[in-house]
Structures are given as C-alpha cells and as structure tokens.
SEVEX-897709 format. One line per field, with one value per residue (C-alpha): residue in three letters; x, y, z; residue number from 0. Coordinates in Angstrom, 3 decimals. Each point is the difference from the previous one (the first is absolute). Example, Ala and Ser with C-alpha at 12.3 -4.5 7.8 and 13.67 -1.06 7.14 Angstrom:
BEGIN
residu <- (ala|ser)
X <- (12.300|1.370)
Y <- (-4.500|3.440)
Z <- (7.800|-0.660)
num <- (0|1)
REM end
This chain:
BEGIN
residu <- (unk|unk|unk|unk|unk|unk|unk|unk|unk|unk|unk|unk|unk|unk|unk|unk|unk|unk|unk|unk|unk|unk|unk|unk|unk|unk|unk|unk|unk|unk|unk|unk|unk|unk|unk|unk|unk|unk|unk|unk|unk|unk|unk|unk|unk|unk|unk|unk|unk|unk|unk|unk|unk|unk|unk|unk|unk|unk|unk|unk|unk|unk|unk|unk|unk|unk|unk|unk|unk|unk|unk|unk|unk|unk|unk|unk|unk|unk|unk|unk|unk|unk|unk|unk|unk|unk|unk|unk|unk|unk|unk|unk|unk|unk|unk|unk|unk|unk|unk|unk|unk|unk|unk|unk|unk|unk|unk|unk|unk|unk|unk|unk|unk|unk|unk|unk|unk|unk|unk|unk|unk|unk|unk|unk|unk|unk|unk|unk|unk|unk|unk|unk|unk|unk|unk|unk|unk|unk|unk|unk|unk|unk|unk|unk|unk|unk|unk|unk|unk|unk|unk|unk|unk|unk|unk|unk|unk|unk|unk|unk|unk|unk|unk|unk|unk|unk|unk|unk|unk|unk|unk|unk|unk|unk|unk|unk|unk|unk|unk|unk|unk|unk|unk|unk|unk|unk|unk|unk|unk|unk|unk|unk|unk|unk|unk|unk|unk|unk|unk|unk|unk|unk|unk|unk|unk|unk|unk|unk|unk|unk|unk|unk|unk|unk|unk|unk|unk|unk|unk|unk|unk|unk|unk|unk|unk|unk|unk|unk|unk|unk|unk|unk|unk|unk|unk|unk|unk|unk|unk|unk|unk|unk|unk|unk|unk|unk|unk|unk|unk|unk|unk|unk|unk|unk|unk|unk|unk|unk|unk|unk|unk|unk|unk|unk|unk|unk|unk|unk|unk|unk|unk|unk|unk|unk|unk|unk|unk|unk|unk|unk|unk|unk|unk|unk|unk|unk|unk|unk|unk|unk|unk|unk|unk|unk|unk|unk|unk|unk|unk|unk|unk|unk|unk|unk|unk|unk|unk|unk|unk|unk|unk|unk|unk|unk|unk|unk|unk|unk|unk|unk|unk|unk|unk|unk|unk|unk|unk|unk|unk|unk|unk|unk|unk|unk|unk|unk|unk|unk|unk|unk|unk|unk|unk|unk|unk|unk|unk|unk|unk|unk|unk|unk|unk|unk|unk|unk|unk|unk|unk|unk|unk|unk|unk|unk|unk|unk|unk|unk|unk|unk|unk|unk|unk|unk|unk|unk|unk|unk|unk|unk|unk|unk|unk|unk|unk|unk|unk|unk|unk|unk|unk|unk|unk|unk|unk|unk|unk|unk|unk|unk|unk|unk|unk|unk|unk|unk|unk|unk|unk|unk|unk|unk|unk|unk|unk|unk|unk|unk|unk|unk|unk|unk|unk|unk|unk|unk|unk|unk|unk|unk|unk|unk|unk|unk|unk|unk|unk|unk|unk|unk|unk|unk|unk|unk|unk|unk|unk|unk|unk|unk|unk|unk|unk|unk|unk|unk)
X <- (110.725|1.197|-1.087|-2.607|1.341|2.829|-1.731|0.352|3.873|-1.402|-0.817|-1.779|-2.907|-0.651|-2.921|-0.544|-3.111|-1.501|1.884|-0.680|2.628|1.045|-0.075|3.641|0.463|2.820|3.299|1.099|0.211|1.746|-0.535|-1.518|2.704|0.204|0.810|3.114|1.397|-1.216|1.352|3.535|0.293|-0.759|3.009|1.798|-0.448|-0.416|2.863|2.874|-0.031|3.056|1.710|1.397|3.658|0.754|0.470|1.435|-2.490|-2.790|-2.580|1.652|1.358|-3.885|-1.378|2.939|-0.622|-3.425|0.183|2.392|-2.461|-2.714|2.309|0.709|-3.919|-1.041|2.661|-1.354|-3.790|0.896|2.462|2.967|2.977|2.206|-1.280|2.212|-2.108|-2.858|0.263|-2.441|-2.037|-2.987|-2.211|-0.435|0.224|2.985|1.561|-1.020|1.332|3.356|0.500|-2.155|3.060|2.503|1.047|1.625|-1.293|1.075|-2.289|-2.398|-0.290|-3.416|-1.789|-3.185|-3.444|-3.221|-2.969|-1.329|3.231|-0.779|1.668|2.773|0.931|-0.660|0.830|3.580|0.361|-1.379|2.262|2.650|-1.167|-0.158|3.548|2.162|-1.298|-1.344|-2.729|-3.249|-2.012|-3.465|-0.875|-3.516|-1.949|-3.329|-2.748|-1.410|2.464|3.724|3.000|0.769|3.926|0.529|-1.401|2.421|2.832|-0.971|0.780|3.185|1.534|2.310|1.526|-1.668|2.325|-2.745|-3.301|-1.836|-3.406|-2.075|-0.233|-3.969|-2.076|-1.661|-2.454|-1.391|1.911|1.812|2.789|2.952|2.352|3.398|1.633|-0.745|0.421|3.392|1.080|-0.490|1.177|3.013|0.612|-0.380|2.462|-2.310|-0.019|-3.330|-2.073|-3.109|-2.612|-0.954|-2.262|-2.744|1.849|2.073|-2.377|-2.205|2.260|3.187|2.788|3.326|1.350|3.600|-1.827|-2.052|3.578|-1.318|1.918|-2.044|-2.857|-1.685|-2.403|-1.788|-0.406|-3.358|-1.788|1.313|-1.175|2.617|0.758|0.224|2.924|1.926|0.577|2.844|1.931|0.909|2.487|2.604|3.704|1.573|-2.991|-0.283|4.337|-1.765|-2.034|1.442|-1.446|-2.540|1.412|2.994|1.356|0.008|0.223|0.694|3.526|3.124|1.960|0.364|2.219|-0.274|0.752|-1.532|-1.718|-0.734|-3.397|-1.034|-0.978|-3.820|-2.466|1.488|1.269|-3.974|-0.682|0.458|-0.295|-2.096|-1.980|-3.906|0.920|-3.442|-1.756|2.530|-0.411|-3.594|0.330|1.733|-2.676|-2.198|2.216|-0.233|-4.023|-0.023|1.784|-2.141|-3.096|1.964|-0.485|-2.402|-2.245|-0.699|-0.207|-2.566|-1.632|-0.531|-0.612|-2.883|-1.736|0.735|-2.079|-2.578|0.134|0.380|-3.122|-2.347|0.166|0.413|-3.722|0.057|0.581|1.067|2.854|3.345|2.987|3.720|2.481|-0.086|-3.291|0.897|0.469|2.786|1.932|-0.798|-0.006|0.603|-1.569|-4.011|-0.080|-3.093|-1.812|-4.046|-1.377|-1.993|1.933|3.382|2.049|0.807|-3.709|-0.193|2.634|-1.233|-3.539|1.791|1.725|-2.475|-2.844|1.490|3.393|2.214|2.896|1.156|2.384|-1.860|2.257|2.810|2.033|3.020|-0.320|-1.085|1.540|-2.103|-3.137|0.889|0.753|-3.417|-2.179|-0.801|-0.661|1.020|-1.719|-0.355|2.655|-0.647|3.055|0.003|2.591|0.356|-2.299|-2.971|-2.850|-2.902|-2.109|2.356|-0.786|-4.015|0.038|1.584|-2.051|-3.094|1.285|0.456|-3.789|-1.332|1.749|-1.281|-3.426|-0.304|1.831|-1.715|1.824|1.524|0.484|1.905|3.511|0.891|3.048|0.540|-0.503|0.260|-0.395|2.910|3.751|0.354|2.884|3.515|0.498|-0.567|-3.159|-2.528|-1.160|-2.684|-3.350|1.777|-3.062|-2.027|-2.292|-2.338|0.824|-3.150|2.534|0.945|-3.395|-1.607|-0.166|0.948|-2.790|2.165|3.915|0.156|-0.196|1.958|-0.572|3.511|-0.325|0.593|-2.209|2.214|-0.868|2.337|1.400|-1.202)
Y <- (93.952|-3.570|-2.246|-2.317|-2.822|-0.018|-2.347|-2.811|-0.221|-0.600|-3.875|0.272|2.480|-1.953|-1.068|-3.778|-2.256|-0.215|2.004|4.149|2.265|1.571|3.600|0.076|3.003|-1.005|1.561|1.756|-3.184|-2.479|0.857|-2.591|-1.034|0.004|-2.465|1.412|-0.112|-3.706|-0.757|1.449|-1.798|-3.525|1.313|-0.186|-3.694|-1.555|1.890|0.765|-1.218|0.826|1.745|3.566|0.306|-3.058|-1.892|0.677|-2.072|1.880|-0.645|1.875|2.779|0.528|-0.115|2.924|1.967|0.129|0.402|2.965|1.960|-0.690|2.730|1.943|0.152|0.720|3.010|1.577|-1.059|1.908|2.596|-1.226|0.848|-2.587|-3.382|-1.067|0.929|-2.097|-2.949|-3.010|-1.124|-2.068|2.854|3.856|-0.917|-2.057|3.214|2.343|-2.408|-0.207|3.514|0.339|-2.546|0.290|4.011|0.303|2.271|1.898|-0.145|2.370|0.752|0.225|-1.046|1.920|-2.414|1.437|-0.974|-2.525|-1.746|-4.067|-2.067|-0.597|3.362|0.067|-3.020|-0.031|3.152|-0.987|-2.871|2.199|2.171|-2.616|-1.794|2.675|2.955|2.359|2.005|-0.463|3.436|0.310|2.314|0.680|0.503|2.132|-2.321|2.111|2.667|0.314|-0.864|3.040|0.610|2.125|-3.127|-1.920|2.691|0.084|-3.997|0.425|3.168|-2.252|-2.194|-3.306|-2.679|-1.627|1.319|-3.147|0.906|-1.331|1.168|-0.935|-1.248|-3.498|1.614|2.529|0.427|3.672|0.740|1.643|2.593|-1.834|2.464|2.455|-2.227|-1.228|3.411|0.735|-2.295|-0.331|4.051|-1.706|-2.746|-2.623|-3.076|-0.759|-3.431|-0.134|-2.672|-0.175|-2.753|1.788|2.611|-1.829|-1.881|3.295|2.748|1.300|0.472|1.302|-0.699|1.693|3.413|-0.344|-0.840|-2.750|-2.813|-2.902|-1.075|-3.478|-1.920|-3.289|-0.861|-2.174|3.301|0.758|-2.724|-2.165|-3.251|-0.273|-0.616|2.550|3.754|3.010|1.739|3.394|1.382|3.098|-0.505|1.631|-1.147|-3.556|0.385|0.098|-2.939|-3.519|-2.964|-1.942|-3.224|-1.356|-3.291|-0.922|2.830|2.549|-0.218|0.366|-2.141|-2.217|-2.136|-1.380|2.720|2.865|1.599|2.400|1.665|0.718|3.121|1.498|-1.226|-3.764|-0.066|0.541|-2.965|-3.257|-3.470|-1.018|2.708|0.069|0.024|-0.761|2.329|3.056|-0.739|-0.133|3.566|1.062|-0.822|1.940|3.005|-0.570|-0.400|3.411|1.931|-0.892|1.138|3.062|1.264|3.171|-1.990|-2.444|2.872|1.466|-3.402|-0.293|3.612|-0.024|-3.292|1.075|3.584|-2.231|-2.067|2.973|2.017|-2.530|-0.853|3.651|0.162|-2.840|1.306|-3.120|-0.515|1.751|0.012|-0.329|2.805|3.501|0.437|0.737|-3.501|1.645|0.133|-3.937|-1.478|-3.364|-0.780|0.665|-0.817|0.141|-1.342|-0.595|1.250|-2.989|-2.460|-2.177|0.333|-3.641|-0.398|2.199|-1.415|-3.236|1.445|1.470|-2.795|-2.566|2.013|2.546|-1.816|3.038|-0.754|2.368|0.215|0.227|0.380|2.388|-0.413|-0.591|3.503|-1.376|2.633|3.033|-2.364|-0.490|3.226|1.071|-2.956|-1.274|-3.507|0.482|1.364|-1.062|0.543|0.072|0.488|0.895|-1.042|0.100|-2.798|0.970|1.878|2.158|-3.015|-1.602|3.546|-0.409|-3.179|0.818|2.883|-2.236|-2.245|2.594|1.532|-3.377|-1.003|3.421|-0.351|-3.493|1.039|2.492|2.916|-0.533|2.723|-2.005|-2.048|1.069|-0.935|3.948|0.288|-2.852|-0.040|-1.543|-0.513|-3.349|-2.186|0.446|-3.137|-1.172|1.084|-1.683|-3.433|-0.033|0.426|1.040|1.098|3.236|2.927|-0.614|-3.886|0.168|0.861|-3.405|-1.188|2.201|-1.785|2.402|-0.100|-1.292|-1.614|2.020|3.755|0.573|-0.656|-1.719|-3.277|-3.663|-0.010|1.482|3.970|2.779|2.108|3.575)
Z <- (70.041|0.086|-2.901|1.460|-2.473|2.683|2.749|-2.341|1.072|3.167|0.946|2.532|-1.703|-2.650|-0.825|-0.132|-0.075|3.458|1.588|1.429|-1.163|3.336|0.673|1.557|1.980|2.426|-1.891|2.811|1.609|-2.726|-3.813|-2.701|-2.638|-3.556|-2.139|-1.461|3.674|0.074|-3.037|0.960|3.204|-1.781|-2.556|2.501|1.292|-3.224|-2.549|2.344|4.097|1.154|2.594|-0.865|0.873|0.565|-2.692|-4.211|-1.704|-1.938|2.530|2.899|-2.534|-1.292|3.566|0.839|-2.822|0.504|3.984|-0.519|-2.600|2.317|2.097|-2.069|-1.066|3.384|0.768|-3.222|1.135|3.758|-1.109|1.069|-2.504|1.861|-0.256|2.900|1.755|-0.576|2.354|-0.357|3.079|0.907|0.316|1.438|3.635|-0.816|-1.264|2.311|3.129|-1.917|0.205|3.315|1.300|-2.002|0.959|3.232|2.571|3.245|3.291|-0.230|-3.870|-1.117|-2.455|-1.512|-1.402|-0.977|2.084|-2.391|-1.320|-1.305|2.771|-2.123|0.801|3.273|1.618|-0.839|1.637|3.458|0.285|-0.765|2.507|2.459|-1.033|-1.446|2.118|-2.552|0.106|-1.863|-0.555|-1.678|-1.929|-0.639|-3.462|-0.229|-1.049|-2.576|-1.147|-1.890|1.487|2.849|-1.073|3.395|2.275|-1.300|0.020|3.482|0.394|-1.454|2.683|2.015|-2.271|-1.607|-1.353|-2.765|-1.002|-1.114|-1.423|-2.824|-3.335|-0.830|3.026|-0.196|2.761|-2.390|-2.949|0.348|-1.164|1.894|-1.745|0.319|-1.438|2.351|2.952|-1.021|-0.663|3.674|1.375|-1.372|0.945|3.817|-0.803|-0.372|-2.408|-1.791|-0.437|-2.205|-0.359|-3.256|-0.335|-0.892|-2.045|-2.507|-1.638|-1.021|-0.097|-2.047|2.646|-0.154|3.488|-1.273|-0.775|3.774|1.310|1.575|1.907|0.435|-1.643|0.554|-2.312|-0.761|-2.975|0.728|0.096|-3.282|-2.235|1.077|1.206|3.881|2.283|-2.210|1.081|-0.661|2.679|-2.164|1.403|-0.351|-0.511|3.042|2.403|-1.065|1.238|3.593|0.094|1.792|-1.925|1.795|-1.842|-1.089|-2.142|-3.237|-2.821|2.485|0.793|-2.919|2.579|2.775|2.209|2.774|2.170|-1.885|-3.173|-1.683|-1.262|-3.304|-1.340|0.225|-1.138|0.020|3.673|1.266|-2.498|2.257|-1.731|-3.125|-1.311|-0.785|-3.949|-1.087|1.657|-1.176|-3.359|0.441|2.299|-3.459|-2.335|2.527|-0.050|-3.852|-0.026|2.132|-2.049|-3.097|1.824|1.642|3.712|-1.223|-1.630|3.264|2.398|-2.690|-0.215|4.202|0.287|-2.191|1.484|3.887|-1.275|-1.260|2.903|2.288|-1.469|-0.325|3.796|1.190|1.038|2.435|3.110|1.860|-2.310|1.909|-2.845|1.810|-1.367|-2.831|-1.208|-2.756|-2.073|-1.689|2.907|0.302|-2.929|0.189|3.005|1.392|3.910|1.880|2.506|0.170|2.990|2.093|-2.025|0.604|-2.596|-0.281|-0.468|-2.740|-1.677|0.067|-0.941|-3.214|-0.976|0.477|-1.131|-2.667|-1.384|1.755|1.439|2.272|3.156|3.789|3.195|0.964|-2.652|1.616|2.052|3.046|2.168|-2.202|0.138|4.361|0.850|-1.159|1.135|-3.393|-0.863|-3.828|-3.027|-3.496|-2.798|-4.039|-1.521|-4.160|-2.477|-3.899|-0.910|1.899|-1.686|0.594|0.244|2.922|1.517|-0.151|1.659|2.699|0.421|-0.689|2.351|2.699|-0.230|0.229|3.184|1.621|-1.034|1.494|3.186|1.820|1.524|3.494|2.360|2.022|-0.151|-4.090|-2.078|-0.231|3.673|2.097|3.867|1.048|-1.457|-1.151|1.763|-2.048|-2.336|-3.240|-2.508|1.146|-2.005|-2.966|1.719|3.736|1.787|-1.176|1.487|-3.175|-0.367|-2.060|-2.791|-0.074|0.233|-2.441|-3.365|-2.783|-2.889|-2.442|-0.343|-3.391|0.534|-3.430|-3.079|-1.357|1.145|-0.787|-2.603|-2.307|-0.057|-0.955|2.326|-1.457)
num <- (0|1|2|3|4|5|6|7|8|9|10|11|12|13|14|15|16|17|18|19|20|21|22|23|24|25|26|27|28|29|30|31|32|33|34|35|36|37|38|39|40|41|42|43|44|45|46|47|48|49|50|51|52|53|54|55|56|57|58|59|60|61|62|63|64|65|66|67|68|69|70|71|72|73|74|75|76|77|78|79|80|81|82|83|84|85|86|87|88|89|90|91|92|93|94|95|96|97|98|99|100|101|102|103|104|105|106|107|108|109|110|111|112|113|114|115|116|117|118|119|120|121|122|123|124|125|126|127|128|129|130|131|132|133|134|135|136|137|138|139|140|141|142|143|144|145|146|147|148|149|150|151|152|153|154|155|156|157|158|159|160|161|162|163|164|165|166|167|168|169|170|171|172|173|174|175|176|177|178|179|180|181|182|183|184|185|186|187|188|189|190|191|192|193|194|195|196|197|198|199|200|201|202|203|204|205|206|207|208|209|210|211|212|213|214|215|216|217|218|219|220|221|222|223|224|225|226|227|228|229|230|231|232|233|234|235|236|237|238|239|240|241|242|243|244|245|246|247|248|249|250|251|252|253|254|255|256|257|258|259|260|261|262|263|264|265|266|267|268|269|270|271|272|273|274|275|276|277|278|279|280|281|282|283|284|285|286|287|288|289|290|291|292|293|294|295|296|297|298|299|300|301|302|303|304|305|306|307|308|309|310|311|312|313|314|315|316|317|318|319|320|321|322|323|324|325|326|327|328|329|330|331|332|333|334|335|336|337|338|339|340|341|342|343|344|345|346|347|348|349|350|351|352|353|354|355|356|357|358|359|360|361|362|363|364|365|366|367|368|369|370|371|372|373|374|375|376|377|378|379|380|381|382|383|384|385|386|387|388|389|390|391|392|393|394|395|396|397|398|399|400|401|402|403|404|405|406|407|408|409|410|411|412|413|414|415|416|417|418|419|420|421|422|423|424|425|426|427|428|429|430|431|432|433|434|435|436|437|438|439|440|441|442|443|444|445|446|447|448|449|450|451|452|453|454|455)
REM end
C-alpha cells in the first residue's frame, strides 16, 4: 500500500490552523498536485524563461533540453519507442479532434464510438458526420458485464475507417482491453483512437505492444498542471494526420509563395509552447513512476472494496458499472434513490468535507438516452486513504437517513428525461430538496482535521 506520509506532497491536504483538511475525491475529474510538480513549473519561470528553438543563449537551450526529455519521458511513460511521436497539445480533446480532423475521409466511411464516449469523443464525430459525410455508428456496452468481443466484431463487418473508444470510462471506471480491440480492428482495416484520460495516470501501458495508433491524454488528471496534454501517436499513422495549425515552429521553410512542413511531432506544434506546464507534466511522470502504477490501482482497489462493502446493504443505493470494484477501481458511481445528485453532493461537501463529482459527467448522451438526470461520482487516487473512504460512506448513510425514501421521481429512476444541456447548477431543483435543507449533525465527520491530528 501507499505510504500515508505521501499526502504531505500534496498542498492542498495539509493541515493548517483553522482550516478542514478536505476529503478530495474528484481525480477522475482533475487530480490534486504535488509539490515537486509545483516546484518544477516555478523552475521554470524563475532559472531559465526562454523560448525552445528559437534562440542560442542558455535560457532557450535549457528550456529545449528540458522540453525534449519531457518527450522522451512520456513515450517511455505510454510505450511508445519513438518519441516522435509524442506531440504536445492543450489537452485530450485537443488531441483526439486533431486526429478526429486531421485524417481524411471518403463519403460514407464510418466511424465506430461506444455508447458512453466523453463528448470529446463524440462530438467531433457528429460534425464530421454532418460536414464531411461520414458515418457515426454506436456501439453499445453491457452495463454490468465484460467487454462482448463478437458485438463488436459484429460492428466492424462492413468496413470502419477509425474505431475511437475509450480506454478507462469516466462514467464508471472499466477498463477496455485495447489490445484486443486494436487487434481487430486493424484485421478490418481500421485505424485505432484511445482515450486515455483515465488510464494513463493509473496504469502501466505499452501502446507499441497493443499496436495501438492513437492514444490521447491530459495530463491534469495525472498530477499535472492544466492546459497541458499528449497526443501518442504511431509512426506510420501519425503520416496520415493534416495539422489543425500551422505557423511558427512548424514549418523548416517559407516564402512567400509556399512552405514547407516540418517533421512529426513539431509540424502539429503551432506557436509558443506551454513550457511550464511540460516540465511540470514531467515531474508528474517522474512522481508516478516513484509510486508505480500497481501500487495506485492496489491503493483505489482496496478503498472502493471498503467503500463498496460497507454500503452494500442499503438498498436505495444503485452503483453505475462491474460490480465487482475490481473491475472499477478508480471510480465508485452511484446514485441515491429519492435524492438529486447535486443535492447530495452539496450535502457531502457541506456537511461531511467530501468532495465528489454530481451530474453527467460529460456523457450526456448515455445519461439522455436513459432518462437520467445524473448520478454521483467518487473517484480514488494515490493519496486518498481508508479514512477518505469512511467519510464518504458516513456521509452517504446520513443523507439517506434524513431523507426518507421516495417511491416516486428518484435519481436512479426518474419520471421523465431531462431536456439535453449542460449539468444542471449547484442546488438545480430536487425530488428530495430536503437534502439541501437537512442540516447534517456535524461539519466534521472525520477525525483529521484542522486541529492538527494525524492521518492514521
């Protein structure tokens, strides 16, 4: 198991006079940050600001240096053996709309999602649908059972140009087997994307091995800074793609009639680069590897078991996804039946410290199709602990025994789909609005605090 001396890298779950330490349970959704990241990003500003590439003076040659072993770091951190093909973006959906738009396409190719892709998967693809005349097919996951190889063999009869699924759901944290999946579909001719946003910062990949050809991450979710993610991509794919940018630093020449593009990764790199924040992606990277990915899948298996177990009895808790928390383990997704699931994360938060996610996640078509408003989201990383586990589940059996059930409109089961748009506000509305109303007994439902305690 993780050291629990290891929180104290982490600023914000420190403990300081008057003030709570939080019980952070929103990874899945951006990651806290060490202080060695901190640290490295400041570096940065402070002992060498300059501009890689451009310049021969020692701050530009530092800044290169260290911007080009932050590649190389994160092609041995993915699996890549060719770091050229490691291009640096703002984030995931950045990568996966440069390759979404930067392949070309024939009318009528088609392009194969899951059923509860993030919109950054999704999206892309129906405007391409719309502009470019491809065809967007859906292929649908069981809610509570393995991947079903032959469904998708199925999808694939027919020809697909790019199978674009995710690696590790944000909706309820299983995993797909990518190697399997990109073995198939590259006997059908078909190029494979991966989301990896909630893989990479958990598990050990090599994305060579799985013969995969795309594979998208931020590195916010990975104890990085944000603004900063990775486009990994393979050498005779990443050939295909059409950059979505151009100017300065991707071109080897120009005049005034014409130019000429730079080789990968540098031609999808347009203008001044994000230095700061890939050096501080690299100390991440670094910070992982010191940990190592089997000991944080341990660490989040363990507390979504506890997590899982204790609340197994209460019947009008519904958990999203595997039962099994193996199968999940970074992320516990439920929904509390009579209860909005903004309320009850505002009832947690306000009333237990526990920050978790309420909505849809960013899967509003999964969430639509099935006339859901949302559900709750927990999400576990390396520096939580079994005590960040037994508040939430504190917090949890609280809320339900000061709401009573409903057997009417429920979070679980609601009466009518909600209207497409946005997650709903803090404190939207509610079938049991007295979980806003309903005081909890106490603001300090665990026992580190501001007062100085250990963390056990």
């Amino acid at each position: 198991m993780i050291p629990e001396a290891i929180r104290a890298d982490f600023p914000a779950l420190r403990s300081e006079p008057g003030r709570t330490v939080p019980v952070y349970l929103d990874s899945a959704c951006m990651s806290l940050v060490p202080s060695p990241v901190l640290r490295a990003m400041e570096e940065y500003y402070g002992d060498f600001p300059g501009c890689a590439g451009r310049s021969l003076h020692r701050f530009a040659e530092e800044v290169g240096r260290r911007y080009e072993g932050a590649r190389t770091a994160f092609a041995r951190w993915l699996g890549r053996r060719d770091a050229a093909g490691v291009v640096f973006v703002r984030n995931a959906t950045e990568a996966l709309n440069l390759v979404a738009q930067g392949l070309t396409y024939a009318p009528g190719d088609r392009i194969l999602v899951t059923d509860r892709e993030h919109n950054s998967n999704l999206i892309v693809w129906q405007r391409l649908a719309r502009e470019r005349g491809v065809r967007l097919d859906i292929l649908p996951l069981p809610d509570d059972r393995p991947f079903d190889g032959d469904a998708f063999e199925d999808r694939l009869r027919g020809g697909v140009r790019v199978v674009s699924f995710f690696h590790t759901s944000n909706l309820d944290g299983r995993t797909l087997p990518i190697r399997e999946i990109t073995e198939r579909a590259h006997d059908r001719g078909a190029l494979v994307l991966f989301d990896g946003c909630q893989a990479a910062p958990h598990l050990r990949l090599d994305l060579d091995a799985a013969g995969v050809d795309f594979y998208a991450i931020s590195a916010h979710k990975m104890m990085g800074p944000t603004g900063m993610g990775v486009l990994a991509a393979a050498p005779g794919p990443i050939a295909e793609l059409r950059p979505l940018l151009l100017g300065g630093e991707t071109v080897e020449w120009s005049t005034l009639t014409d130019h000429a593009l730079r080789p990968p990764p540098h031609r999808f790199e347009a203008g001044l680069q994000n230095y700061a924040g890939v050096i501080g992606a690299h100390a991440a990277l670094d910070y992982l590897a010191r940990v190592g990915p089997e000991a944080i899948v341990a660490q989040q298996e363990s507390l979504n078991r506890r997590v899982s177990r204790a609340l197994d009895g209460e019947r009008r808790v519904r958990v999203l996804g595997p039962p099994d928390p193996a199968d999940r383990p970074s992320v516990f997704a439920f929904a509390l039946e009579g209860i909005d699931p903004h309320d009850a994360a505002l009832f947690l938060d306000e009333g237990h410290h526990v920050m978790v996610r309420s909505g849809m996640h960013c899967v509003h078509s999964w969430y639509e199709r099935r006339g859901l408003p949302g559900n709750v989201r927990a999400s576990f990383y390396l520096y939580n602990d079994r005590h960040d586990a037994d508040a939430l589940v504190a917090g949890i059996e609280e809320l339900l025994a000061r709401v009573p059930g409903a057997t009417g409109t429920s979070a679980a089961k609601p009466a009518a789909a909600p209207r497409p748009g946005p997650d709903r506000p803090r404190g939207a509305g509610s079938t049991a609005a007295a979980a806003r109303s309903a005081r909890p007994r106490h603001r300090a439902a665990r026992g580190r605090a501001a007062s100085g305690a250990g963390s056990g």
